[in-house]
Each structure stands twice: as C-alpha cells, then as structure tokens.
C-alpha positions as CSV (number, residue, x, y, z in Angstrom):
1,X,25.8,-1.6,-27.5
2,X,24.8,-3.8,-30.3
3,X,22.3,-2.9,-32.5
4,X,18.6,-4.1,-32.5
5,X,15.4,-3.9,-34.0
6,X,11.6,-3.7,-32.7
7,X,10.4,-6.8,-32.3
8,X,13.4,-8.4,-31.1
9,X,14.2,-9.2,-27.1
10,X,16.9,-6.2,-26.1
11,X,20.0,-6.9,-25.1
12,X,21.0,-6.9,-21.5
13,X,22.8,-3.2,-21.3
14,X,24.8,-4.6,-18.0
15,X,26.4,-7.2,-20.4
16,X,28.1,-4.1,-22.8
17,X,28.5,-2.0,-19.7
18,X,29.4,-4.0,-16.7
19,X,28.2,-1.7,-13.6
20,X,30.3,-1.1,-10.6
21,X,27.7,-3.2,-8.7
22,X,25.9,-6.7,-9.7
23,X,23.0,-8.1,-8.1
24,X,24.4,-11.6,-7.4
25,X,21.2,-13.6,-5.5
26,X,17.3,-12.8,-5.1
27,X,15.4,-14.4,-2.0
28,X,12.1,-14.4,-1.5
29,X,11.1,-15.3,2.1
30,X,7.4,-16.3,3.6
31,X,6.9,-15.1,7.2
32,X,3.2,-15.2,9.5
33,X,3.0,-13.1,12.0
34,X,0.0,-13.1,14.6
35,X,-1.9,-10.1,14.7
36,X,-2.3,-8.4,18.4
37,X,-5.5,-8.8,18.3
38,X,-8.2,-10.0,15.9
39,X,-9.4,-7.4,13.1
40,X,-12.9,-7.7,11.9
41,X,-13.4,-6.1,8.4
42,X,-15.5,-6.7,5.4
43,X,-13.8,-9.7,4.2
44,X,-14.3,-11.7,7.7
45,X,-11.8,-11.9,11.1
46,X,-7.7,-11.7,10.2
47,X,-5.6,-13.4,13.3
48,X,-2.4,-13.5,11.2
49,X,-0.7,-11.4,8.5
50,X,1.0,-14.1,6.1
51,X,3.9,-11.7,4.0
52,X,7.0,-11.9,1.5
53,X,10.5,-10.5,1.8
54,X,12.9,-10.4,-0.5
55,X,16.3,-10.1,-0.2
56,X,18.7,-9.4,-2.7
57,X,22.7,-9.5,-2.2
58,X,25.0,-7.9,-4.5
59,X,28.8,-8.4,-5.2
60,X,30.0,-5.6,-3.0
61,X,28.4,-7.4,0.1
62,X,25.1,-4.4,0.2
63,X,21.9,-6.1,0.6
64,X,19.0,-4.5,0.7
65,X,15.2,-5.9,1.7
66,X,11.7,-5.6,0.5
67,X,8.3,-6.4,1.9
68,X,4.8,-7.1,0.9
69,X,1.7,-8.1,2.4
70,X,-1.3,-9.2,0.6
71,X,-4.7,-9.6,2.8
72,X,-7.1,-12.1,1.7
73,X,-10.4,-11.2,0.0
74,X,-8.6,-7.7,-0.9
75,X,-5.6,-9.4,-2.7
76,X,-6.3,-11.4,-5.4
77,X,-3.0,-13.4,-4.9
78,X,-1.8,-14.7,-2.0
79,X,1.8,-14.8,-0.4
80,X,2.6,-18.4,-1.6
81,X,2.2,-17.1,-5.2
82,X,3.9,-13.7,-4.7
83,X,6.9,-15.8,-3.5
84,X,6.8,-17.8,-6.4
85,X,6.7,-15.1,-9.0
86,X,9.4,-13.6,-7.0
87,X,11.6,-16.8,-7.9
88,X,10.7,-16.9,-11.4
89,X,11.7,-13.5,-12.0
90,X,15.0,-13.4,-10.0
91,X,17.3,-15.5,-12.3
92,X,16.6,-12.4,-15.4
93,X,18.1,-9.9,-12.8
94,X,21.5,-11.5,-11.7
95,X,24.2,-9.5,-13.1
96,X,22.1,-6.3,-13.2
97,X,22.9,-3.1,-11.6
98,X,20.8,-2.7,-8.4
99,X,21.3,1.0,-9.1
100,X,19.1,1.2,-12.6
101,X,15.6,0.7,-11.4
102,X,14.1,1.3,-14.7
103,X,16.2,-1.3,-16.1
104,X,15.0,-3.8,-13.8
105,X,11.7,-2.9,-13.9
106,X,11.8,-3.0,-18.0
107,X,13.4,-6.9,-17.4
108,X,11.1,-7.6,-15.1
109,X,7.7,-6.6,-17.5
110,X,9.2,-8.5,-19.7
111,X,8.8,-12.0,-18.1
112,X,5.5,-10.9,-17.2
113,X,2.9,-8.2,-17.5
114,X,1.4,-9.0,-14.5
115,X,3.2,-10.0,-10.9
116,X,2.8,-6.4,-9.8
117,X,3.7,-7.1,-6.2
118,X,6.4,-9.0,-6.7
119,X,7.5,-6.4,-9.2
120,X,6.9,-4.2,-6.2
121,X,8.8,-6.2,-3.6
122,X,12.1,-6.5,-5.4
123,X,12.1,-2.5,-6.9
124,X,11.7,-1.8,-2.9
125,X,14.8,-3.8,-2.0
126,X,16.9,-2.5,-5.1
127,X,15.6,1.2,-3.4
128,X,17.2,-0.2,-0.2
129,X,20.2,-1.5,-1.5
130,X,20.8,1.9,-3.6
131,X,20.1,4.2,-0.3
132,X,22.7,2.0,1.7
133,X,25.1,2.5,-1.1
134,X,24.9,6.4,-1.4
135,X,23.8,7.0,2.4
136,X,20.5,8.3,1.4
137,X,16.9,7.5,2.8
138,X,14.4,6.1,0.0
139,X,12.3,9.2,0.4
140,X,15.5,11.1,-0.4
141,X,15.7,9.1,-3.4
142,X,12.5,9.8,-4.8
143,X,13.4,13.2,-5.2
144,X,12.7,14.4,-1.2
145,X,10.2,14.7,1.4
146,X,7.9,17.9,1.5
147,X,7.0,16.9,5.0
148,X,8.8,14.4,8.0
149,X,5.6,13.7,9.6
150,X,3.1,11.6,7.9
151,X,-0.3,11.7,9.3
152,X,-1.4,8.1,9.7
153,X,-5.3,6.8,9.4
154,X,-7.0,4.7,12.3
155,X,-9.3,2.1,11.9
156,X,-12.8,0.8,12.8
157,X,-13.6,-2.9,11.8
158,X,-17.4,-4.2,11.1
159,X,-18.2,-4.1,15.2
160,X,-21.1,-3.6,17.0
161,X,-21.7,0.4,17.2
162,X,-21.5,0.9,21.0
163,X,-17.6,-0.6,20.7
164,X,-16.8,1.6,17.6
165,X,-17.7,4.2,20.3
166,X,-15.3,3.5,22.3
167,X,-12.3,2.7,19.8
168,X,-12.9,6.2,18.2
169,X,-12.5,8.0,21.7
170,X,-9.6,5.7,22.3
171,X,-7.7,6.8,18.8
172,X,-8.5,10.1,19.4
173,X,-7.1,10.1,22.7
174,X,-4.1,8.7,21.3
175,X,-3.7,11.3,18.9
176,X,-5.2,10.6,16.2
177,X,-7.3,13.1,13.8
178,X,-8.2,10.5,11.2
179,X,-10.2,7.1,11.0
180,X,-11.6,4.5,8.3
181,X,-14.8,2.6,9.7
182,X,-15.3,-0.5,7.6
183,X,-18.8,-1.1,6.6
184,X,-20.5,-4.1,4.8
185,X,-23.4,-3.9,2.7
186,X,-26.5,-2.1,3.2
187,X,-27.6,-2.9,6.7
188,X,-28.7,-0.3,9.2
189,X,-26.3,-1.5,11.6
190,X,-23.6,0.3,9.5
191,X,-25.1,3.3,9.5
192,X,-25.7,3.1,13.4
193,X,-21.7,2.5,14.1
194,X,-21.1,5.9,11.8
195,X,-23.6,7.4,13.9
196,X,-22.2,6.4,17.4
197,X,-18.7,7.2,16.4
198,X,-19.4,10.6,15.3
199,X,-22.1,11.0,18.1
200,X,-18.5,10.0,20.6
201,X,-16.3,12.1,18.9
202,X,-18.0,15.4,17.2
203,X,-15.7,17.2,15.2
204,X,-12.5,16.4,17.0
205,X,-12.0,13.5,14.0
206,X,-12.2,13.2,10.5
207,X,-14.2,9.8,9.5
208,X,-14.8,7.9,6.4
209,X,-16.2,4.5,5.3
210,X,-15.0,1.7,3.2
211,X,-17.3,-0.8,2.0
212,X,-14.5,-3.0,0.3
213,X,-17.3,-3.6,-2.5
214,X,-20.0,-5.0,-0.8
215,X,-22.8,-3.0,-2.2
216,X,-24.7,-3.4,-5.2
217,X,-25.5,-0.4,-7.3
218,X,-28.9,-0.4,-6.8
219,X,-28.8,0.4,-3.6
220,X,-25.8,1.9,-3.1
221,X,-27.3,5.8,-4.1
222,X,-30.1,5.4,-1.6
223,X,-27.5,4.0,1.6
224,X,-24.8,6.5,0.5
225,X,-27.1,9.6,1.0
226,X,-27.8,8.0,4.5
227,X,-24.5,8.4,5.8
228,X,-24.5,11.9,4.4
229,X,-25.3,14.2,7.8
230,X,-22.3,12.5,9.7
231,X,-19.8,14.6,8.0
232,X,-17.6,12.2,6.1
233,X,-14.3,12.9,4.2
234,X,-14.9,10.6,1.7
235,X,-16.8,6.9,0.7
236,X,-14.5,4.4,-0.6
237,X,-15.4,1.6,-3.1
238,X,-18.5,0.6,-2.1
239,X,-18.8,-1.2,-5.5
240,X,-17.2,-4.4,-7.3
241,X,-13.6,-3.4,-9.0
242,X,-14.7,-3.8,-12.3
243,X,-17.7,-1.4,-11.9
244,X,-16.0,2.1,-13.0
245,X,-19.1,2.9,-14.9
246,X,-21.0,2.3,-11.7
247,X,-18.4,4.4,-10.1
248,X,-19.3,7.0,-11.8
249,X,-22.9,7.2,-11.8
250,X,-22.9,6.7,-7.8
251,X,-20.1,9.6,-7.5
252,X,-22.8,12.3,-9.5
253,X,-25.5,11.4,-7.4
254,X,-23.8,11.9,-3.7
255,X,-22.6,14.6,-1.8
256,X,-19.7,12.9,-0.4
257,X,-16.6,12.7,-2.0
258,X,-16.1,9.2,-3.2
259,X,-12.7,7.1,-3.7
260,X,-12.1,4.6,-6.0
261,X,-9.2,1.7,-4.3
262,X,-9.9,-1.7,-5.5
263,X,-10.6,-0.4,-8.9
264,X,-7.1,1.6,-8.9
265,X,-5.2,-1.5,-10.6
266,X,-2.6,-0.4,-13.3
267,X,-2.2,2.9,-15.3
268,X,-4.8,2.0,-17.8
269,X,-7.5,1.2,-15.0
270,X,-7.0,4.8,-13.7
271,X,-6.5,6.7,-17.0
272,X,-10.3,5.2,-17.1
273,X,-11.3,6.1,-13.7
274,X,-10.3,9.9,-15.1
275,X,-12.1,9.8,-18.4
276,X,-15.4,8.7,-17.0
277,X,-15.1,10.9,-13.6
278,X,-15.6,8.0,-11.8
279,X,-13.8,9.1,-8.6
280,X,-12.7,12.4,-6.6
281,X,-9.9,10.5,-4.7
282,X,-8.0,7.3,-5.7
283,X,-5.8,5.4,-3.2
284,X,-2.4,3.8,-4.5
285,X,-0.5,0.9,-2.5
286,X,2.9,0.2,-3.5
287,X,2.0,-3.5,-3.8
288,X,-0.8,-3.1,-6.7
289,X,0.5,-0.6,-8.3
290,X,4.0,-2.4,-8.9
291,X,6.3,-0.6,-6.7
292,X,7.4,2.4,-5.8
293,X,8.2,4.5,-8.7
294,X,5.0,3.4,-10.2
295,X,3.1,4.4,-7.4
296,X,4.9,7.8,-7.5
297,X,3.6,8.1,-11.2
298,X,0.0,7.4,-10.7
299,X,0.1,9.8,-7.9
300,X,1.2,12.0,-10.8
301,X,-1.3,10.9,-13.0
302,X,-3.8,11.4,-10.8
303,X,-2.7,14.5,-9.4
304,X,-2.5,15.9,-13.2
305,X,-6.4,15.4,-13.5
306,X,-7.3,16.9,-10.0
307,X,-7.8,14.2,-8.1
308,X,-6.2,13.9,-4.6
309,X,-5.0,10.7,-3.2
310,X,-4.6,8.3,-0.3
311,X,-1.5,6.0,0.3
312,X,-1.4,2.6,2.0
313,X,-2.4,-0.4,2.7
314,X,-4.2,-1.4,6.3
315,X,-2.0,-4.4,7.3
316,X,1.4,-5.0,6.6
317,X,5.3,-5.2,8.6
318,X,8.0,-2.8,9.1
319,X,9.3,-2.5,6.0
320,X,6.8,-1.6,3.7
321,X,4.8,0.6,5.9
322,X,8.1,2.7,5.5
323,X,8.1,2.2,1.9
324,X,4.5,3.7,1.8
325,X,5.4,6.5,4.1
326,X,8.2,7.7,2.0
327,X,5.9,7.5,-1.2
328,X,3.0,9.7,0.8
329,X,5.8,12.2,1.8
330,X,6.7,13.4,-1.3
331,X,3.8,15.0,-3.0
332,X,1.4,17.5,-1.9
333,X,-1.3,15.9,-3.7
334,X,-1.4,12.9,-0.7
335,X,-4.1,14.0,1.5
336,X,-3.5,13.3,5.6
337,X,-4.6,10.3,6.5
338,X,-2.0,7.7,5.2
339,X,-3.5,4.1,5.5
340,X,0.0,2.5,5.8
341,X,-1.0,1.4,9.6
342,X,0.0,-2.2,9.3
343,X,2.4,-2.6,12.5
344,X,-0.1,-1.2,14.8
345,X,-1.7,-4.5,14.7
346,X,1.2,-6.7,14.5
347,X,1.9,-8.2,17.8
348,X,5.4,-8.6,16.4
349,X,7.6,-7.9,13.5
350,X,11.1,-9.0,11.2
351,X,13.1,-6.0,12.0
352,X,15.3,-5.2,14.9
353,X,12.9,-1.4,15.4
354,X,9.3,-2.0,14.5
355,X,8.4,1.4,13.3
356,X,6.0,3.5,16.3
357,X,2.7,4.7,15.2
358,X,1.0,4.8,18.3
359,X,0.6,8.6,18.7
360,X,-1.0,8.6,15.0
361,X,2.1,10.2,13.2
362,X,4.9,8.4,11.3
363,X,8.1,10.4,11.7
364,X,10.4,9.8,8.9
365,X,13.9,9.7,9.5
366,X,16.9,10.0,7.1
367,X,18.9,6.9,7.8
368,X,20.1,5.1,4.3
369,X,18.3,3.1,2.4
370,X,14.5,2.0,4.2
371,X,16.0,2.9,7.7
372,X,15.5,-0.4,9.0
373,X,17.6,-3.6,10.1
374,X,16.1,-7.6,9.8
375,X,16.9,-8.7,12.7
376,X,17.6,-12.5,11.8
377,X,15.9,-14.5,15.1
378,X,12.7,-12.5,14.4
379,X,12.8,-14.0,11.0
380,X,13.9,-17.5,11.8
381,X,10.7,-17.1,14.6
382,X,8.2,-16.1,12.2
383,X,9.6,-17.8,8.6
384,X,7.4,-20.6,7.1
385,X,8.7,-22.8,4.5
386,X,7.3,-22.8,1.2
C-alpha cells in the first residue's frame, strides 16, 4: 500500500489488493406499492408506500438486494432523492470488495456526510451479497441471533376511539401482546382512544403512544400525566426533533417512560440525548441511522448508558423488514415489541415470499444472505421510472 498522509484522499486499498470479488454495477430501483388498506397517522392518510432497491452485481455473478422506505412527514427525504444519492455514490464503489463493509462504508462518507439511507440501502445489499457467498443469514453475520422469534409491535392510527376498540381486540386476537396508538396533539379525543383500547383489552396488551412531534412543550407535561392511569410502556416523541433539551425536562416530570425516535439521528444526536438524560428508550431504524452496522452500534451506544431500545420502522417491504429483524435479534438490550411491521399493510410486495407477521411474531430463518428472492414480475408490476 502506498504511503499517505492526513489530509490527503486515501487510496483505494482494492486497487493494491485486488479482492477475490468486485462489485461490478449498483442499481437503485423506485417501486409504489398500494397499501391494503389506508393508515391514518399523525402526518395524514398513507394509500401507497413509494420505496428504493438497490441492487448490486458482482463479477462472480452474486447479487445481492437492499430496501428502504421513507414515509412522508417522518422522512425528511423522499424516495426520488434516496434513488438519486444512491446513483451518485455507486460509481466510487465499483471495483470494491462487497465483502469489506467498513471499507465501503468509509468510501461512501466520503462523497457525503449525509445520505444515510442510501448509505443504508447499499450496506444492506453488500450484507446480502456476503451471506449468499458464505451461506450465512445476515443475522448470522452480525455476530448471531440471541433469539429466532422477534416479537413484532401492532398499530393504532389517529381513529375515532370506539374503532381503536375494536382493532386492539382484533390484534390481540391475532396474537399480538404489543401495540403503538398514534396520537396528535393535545386533544381529548386522544386520550379517549387510549382509554377505550385499554378499557377493550385490560392487561392482556402492552400499549404505548406516539405523537410523531405534535405537541408543544407547554403542554405536553400537563397531557402526558393524563395518559398516565392507562398503564403505558413508554411515550414516544411527543416533541419537535430538535427539542432534546425539551426532551429532557418533559422526561423528569412524567411517570411514563419516554422514548426519543425522531430525535435519534446520527451518533452525535444520541451521545446528546445521553448527556442531557433526555430519554429512557431510543428507537433506531436501519434507514436513519445509515445501515446496519451502524444501527448495531448505537444499539451499543445506547445500551452502554442504560437505555433500552426499539427497532423499526412502521411501513416498509420484505426486504428491510428482515433487515430490521435481524438487527433486533441480536442484542438483549432490544425490548419486545419490534416496530419493523411494514408488510402487514402492504397489499403486495417485490419478493417471491412476503415475509408473515400475521400471528405477531417474526420467525427468523437461516437461509443465506436476507433469506429472500425478488421475484422480477412483482418488480416490473410495481417499478416506477425515475
């Protein structure tokens, strides 16, 4: 290897040590896909989930596929520009080795500090292409699964209280022990769909409440301590990202555990979130926090200053709902309740076996790579040009 100083670009290690495998193309792919039916949350009504792939083919003829989903009003990029950034970065990894995901991960920060799900989309398909190669699941090779069944999350849109009712008793009959009710702002008709879930339901299910932001901290103390005798697991977010301070303050002044999501942005957001004791839980997605490894790390992080964690994002395909579930099955410090739920309201998918969630459990398996197939119609059905 040549020699080099700070300062200076490094060279490209694959050019001084050709690996055994090059990355020869990078695609990035836009699909829609209608949802089942429509879900009413704190950012309006979603009817379809707009999502990139990304393939990447190597030499040896292993490809291997990545997937993310970003959800307007949560997402502050959308798919077209995930798709782009996907493009830009691709030309500075052909020739790399698919196998050295820190190396494409350094390349990649390089171009840019920022395109984190991009980032996150192509680590996901090198992390396929490597388990196809070896014969080893993802979860596998991020150092092994403590557990095969992931406990998955339900959800409870911004309804009217009498049909949260009946959607709790409808989960739980399904098999579910967990569920999120969205809430937004400080109306009393959120605190009367809390109380008519838990008043269908008792004990037989864990709740909490997300407020995606939409309360300001003046009142959010006061509405917060309302929702106390209902039992909840935890509050998530109900301020503005940028509001850690506010975090903070509302988290010493309730009894309910609170967790910090949109705020949870890079390492540096939650090294803050730590210092200032801002949050008793943070949730990680592989798509903002840059991948998988990175997501791994924060758990870490996190995990390091006692805080316990929640995995996944609400909407999303196939591919990285699996993703997510391998991430939450490898450390102890994920608590049940993975929010990686995104194919139960697809009303269709890319690959050939949408992953089944109905009974409120992903089971991992240990087929190579992601453990799923594209199946090409599905994508020629669903693919929108750029």
């Amino acid at each position: 290897m040549h020699g080099w100083t700070w300062g200076q670009r490094a060279p490209r290690v694959w050019e001084d040590n050709p690996p055994a495998m090059r990355i020869v193309a990078i695609e990035p792919v836009l699909v829609e896909v209608p949802l089942a039916a429509p879900v009413r949350g704190v950012h309006g009504t979603t009817r379809v989930q707009r999502s990139v792939l990304v393939q990447v083919t190597t030499d040896q003829g292993v490809e291997g596929w990545g997937n993310v989903d970003p959800t307007p009003g949560y997402s502050r990029v959308s798919a077209t520009d995930i798709h782009d950034a996907v493009a830009r970065l691709a030309p500075a990894l052909v020739g790399a080795d698919p196998f050295n995901l820190h190396r494409a991960l350094a390349v990649m920060d390089r171009e840019t500090s920022e395109g984190y799900e991009a980032k996150a989309a192509i680590e996901m398909a090198l992390l396929d292409i490597k388990g196809r190669a070896l014969g080893v699941s993802v979860h596998s090779l991020l150092g092994g699964a403590l557990t095969h069944e992931v406990i998955l999350n339900a959800w409870i849109g911004t309804v009217a209280p009498e049909q949260a009712a009946r959607e709790a008793v409808e989960w739980l009959r399904r098999g579910f022990t967990t569920a999120k009710i969205k809430i937004k702002g400080a109306g009393d008709e959120g605190i009367a769909r809390v109380a008519a879930v838990r008043a269908a339901v008792g004990d037989r299910l864990a709740l909490r409440v997300d407020f995606n932001e939409s309360l300001a901290r003046a009142e959010a103390v006061s509405f917060i301590r309302r929702l106390e005798p209902y039992a909840l697991t935890l509050v998530e977010q109900p301020l503005p990202r940028t509001d850690i301070a506010g975090l903070a303050e509302i988290r010493r002044a309730i009894g309910i555990p609170l967790m910090a999501d949109e705020s949870v942005t890079g390492p540096a957001s939650l090294i803050d979130i730590i210092r200032r004791e801002a949050a008793d839980i943070v949730k990680v997605k592989a798509m903002k926090q840059g991948g998988l490894l990175r997501t791994r790390q924060m758990i870490d992080c996190a995990a390091a200053a006692g805080l316990r964690v929640v995995i996944g994002h609400g909407f999303g395909l196939t591919l990285s709902t699996l993703a997510e579930a391998a991430v939450a099955a490898t450390s102890d410090a994920v608590i049940p309740g993975c929010e990686a739920v995104g194919p139960l309201k697809m009303s269709g998918d890319v690959v050939a076996d949408p992953v089944r969630l109905g009974d409120g459990v992903l089971h991992l398996v240990d087929a190579p790579g992601l453990g799923a197939t594209i199946d090409s119609e599905a994508l020629k059905r669903y693919r929108v040009e750029r």
